[in-house]
N, C-alpha and C positions, 0 to 999 in steps of 0.2 A: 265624248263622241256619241252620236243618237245614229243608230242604223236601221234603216228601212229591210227585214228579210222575207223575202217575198217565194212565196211554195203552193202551188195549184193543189195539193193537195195534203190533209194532215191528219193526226188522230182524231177519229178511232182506227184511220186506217195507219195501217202500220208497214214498211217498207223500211229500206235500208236509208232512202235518202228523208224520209221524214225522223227517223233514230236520228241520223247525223245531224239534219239540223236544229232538234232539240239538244242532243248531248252538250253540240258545243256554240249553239246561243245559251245557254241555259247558267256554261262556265264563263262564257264571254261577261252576262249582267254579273255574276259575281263579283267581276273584276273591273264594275263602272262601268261597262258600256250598257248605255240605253237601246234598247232593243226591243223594236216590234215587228211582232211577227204578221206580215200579210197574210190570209191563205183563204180559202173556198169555205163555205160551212157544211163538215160532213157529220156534222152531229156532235152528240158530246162525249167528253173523253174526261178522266180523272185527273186531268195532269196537276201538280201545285205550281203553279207561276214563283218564282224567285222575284224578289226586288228588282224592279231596274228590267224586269220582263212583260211585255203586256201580249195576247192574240187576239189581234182582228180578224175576225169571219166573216167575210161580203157576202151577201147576197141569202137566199132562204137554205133549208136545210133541202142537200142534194147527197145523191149518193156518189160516192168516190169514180164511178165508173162511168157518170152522166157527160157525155162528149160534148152537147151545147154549152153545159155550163164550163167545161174546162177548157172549151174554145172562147169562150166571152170573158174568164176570166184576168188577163193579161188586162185587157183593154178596161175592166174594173178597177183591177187595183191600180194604175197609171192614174186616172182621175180622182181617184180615192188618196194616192201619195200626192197629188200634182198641190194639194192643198196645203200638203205639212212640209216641214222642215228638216232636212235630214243631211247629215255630211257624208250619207254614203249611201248606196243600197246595193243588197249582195240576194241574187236572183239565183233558186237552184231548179236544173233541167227539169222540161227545155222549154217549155212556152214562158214561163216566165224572163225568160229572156229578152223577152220581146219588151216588156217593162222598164226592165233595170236601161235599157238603150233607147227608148225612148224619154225617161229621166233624165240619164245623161245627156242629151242634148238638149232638152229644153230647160232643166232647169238648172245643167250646166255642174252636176253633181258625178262622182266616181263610181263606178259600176263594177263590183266582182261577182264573177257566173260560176256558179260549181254543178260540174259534170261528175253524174255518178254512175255512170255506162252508159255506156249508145249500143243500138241498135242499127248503124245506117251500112254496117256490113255486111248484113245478113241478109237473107231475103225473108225474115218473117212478117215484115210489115211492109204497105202499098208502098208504090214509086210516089206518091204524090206525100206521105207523112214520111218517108224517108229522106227527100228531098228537105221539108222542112226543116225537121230535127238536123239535118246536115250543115244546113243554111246557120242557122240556130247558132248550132254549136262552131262551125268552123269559120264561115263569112261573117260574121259580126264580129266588129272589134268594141273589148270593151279594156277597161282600166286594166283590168286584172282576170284571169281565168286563174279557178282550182280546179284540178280534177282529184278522185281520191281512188284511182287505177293508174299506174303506167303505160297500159298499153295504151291509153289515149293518144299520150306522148308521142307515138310514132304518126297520127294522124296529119296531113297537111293542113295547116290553119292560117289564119292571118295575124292570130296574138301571138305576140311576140314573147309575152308575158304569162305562162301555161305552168300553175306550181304545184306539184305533187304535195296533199297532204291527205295522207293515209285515214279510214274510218280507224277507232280504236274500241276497244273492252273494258269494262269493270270486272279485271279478273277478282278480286277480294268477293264481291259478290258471289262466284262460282264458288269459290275456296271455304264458306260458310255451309255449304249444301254436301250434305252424303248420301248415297242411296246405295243399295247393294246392283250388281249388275244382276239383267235378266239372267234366265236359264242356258236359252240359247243364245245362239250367234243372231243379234238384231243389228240390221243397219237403220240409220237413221235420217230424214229429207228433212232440211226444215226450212219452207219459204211460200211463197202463193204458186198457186195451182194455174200455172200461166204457160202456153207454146214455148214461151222464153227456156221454163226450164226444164225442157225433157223427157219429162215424166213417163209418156207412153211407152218412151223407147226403155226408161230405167226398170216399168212393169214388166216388160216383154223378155230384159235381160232376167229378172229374177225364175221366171218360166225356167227360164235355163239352167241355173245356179241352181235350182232345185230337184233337177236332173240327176246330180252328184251328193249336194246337202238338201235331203228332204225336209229338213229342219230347221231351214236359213230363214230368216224373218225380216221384215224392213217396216217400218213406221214412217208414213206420211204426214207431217206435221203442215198443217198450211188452209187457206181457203182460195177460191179462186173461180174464173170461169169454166176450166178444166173439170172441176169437182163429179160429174156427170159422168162425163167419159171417164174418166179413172175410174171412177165407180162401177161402173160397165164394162170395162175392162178387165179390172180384177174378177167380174163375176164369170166372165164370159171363158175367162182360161182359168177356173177354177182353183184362183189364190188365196181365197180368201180367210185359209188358214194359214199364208204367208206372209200375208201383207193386211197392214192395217193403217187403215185412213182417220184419226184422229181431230180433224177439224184445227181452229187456235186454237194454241194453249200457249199461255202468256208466265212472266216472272218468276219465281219460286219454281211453280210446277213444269213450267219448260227445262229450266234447270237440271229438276230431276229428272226430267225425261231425259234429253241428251247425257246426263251422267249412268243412267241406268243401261243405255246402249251399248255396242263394241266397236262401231265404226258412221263415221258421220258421213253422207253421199251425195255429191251436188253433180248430174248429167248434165248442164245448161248449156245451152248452144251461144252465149256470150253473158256477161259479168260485167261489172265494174269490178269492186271489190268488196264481194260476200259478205256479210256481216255475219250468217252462219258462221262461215269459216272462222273466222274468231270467234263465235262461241263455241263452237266445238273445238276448238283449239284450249278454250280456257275449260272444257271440262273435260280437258287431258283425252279426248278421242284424237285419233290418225284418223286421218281424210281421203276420200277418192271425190277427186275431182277431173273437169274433161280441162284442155290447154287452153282458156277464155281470162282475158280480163288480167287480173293479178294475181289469179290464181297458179299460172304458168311460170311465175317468179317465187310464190311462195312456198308451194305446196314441193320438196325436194322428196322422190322415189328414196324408198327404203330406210328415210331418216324423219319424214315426220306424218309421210301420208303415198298416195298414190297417183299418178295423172293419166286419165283416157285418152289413148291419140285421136279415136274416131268418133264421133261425135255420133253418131249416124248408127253407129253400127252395136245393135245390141248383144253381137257376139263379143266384141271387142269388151264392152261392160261387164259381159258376164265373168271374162277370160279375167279382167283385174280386181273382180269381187271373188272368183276363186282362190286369185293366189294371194288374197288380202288376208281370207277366212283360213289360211293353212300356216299362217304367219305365226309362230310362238313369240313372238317379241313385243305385239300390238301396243304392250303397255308403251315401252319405250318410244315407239313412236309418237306415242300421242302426250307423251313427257318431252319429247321435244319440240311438238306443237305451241306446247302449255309454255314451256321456256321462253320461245320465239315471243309470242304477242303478251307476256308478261315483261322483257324485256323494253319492247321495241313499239310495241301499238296502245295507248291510253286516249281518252278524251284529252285528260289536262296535257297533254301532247299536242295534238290536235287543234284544239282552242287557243294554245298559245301559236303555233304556228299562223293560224288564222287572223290573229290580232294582229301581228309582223304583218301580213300582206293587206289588212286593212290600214295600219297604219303607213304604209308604203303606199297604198294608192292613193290618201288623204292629199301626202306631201308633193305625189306627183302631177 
């Protein structure tokens, strides 16, 4: 089988939905399928290509954030696939959707789209891109939809065909790394520096948590367009013995970062499904998470992490960072974290699922 996979955007930039669709094209060529990877040129990255794996990058080097180019992109790779040959193409959110659907009808090939959160419930993006991503995701029918969130699942769509297959961990990778924990009580953020994920309101709650622990600490891991204001923020309500903004930090050294912390903290006003959270899960932290995405399914009070009901409300964050930090059990929780996606979430999980629904869409 040769498959067309097609992503507006890849490394150096790093996201949850560019991890997943290296993790598990990468086990897919393992296991014979030919696989090329469509995507934007956002410059160079280290990756080692596996057998049976190739990456096309259209067009000149842009930077991840350039909106012309990620508006023309669709219409690129469609003329760029329209030449080759392929039994499949598997499009992830959301412009690239527009490809994988144009494919399928004209050259009469199977199309699977994987959603890795939306956005079209909130109001943090215009009517006019929420409309699209909507359209995108729910008015188009293609072969096959993944999403790798349930709450998707609740959304009205036209596919009939909508299959949950979960992001996963390379816990072994974690279980190699030791570090001693900090002195104090550190929380930990680790994602891009985006409205998406909260951040102001999480600065604002710590003001407050340090009300009671003058000692409480949080680590911002991430880069972003925020990066400014946080910045400004922190200075402006004088945290800056609280809180520390770290920029990336990538493999090994992230590792020990999150191992070195006490509690791992995602505020985000909606989710697909975190990849944080799995990793902080596999370096045995408990979680405070807000109720977004699948985190509202996975994250259980008292047994392996914490959930924020108000999104909004920095009292509300500070009230369940208090009663996290007064917790004598922390480890346990976050041993049951580690249990959970040792268990239950892998790539070769994930990959093989994905092969079932590629080969289901072939035969249908």
């Amino acid at each position: 089988m040769k498959v067309a996979v097609v992503i507006d955007t890849w490394f150096p930039f790093i996201g949850g939905g560019q991890i997943n669709t290296w993790e598990i094209s990468k086990r897919l060529s393992q296991k014979g399928i030919l696989i090329d990877i469509v995507t934007r040129n956002n410059g160079q990255n280290n990756l080692r290509l596996p057998k049976n794996l190739k990456v096309f990058k259209l067009g000149d080097k842009r930077d991840s954030k350039d909106l012309i180019s990620k508006i023309m992109f669709p219409i690129k790779a469609y003329f760029f696939l329209l030449k080759r040959q392929y039994d499949l193409v598997h499009a992830h959110a959301f412009l690239p959707g527009i490809t994988a659907k144009l494919l399928m009808l004209t050259k009469n090939i199977p199309a699977v789209f994987t959603i890795h959160g939306t956005s079209i419930n909130t109001d943090l993006n215009n009517l006019i891109y929420r409309f699209i991503e909507r359209f995108i995701l729910t008015k188009i029918q293609y072969s096959a939809q993944i999403t790798v969130s349930q709450d998707f699942l609740k959304i009205k769509n036209v596919n009939e065909k909508v299959i949950y297959i979960p992001n996963g961990v390379d816990v072994d990778r974690f279980d190699k790394v030791e570090v001693e924990k900090l002195k104090n009580f550190t929380l930990i953020f680790v994602g891009r520096l985006h409205p998406q994920k909260n951040l102001p309101t999480l600065i604002k709650s710590i003001d407050l948590v340090r009300n009671d622990i003058p000692n409480v600490k949080l680590i911002i891991v991430g880069t972003g367009m925020q990066k400014q204001l946080l910045l400004d923020l922190v200075k402006n309500l004088r945290l800056k013995k609280n809180i520390k903004m770290v920029g990336e930090v990538k493999g090994r050294d992230l590792i020990s970062l999150y191992k070195s912390c006490h509690i791992f903290i995602l505020p985000s006003i909606y989710e697909g499904q975190p990849l944080a959270l799995f990793e902080a899960w596999a370096s045995k932290l408990p979680v405070i998470t807000t109720k977004v995405g699948d985190c509202q399914y996975l994250v259980k009070k008292d047994i392996n992490g914490y959930l924020i009901n108000d999104t909004n409300s920095k009292a509300e964050i500070a009230k369940v960072v208090r009663k996290a930090l007064e917790n004598k059990n922390l480890e346990k929780l976050g041993n049951s974290g580690y249990n959970l996606v040792k268990q239950s979430f892998s790539w070769d999980k994930s990959a093989q699922k994905t092969l079932e629904a590629y080969r289901n869409a072939v035969k249908s």
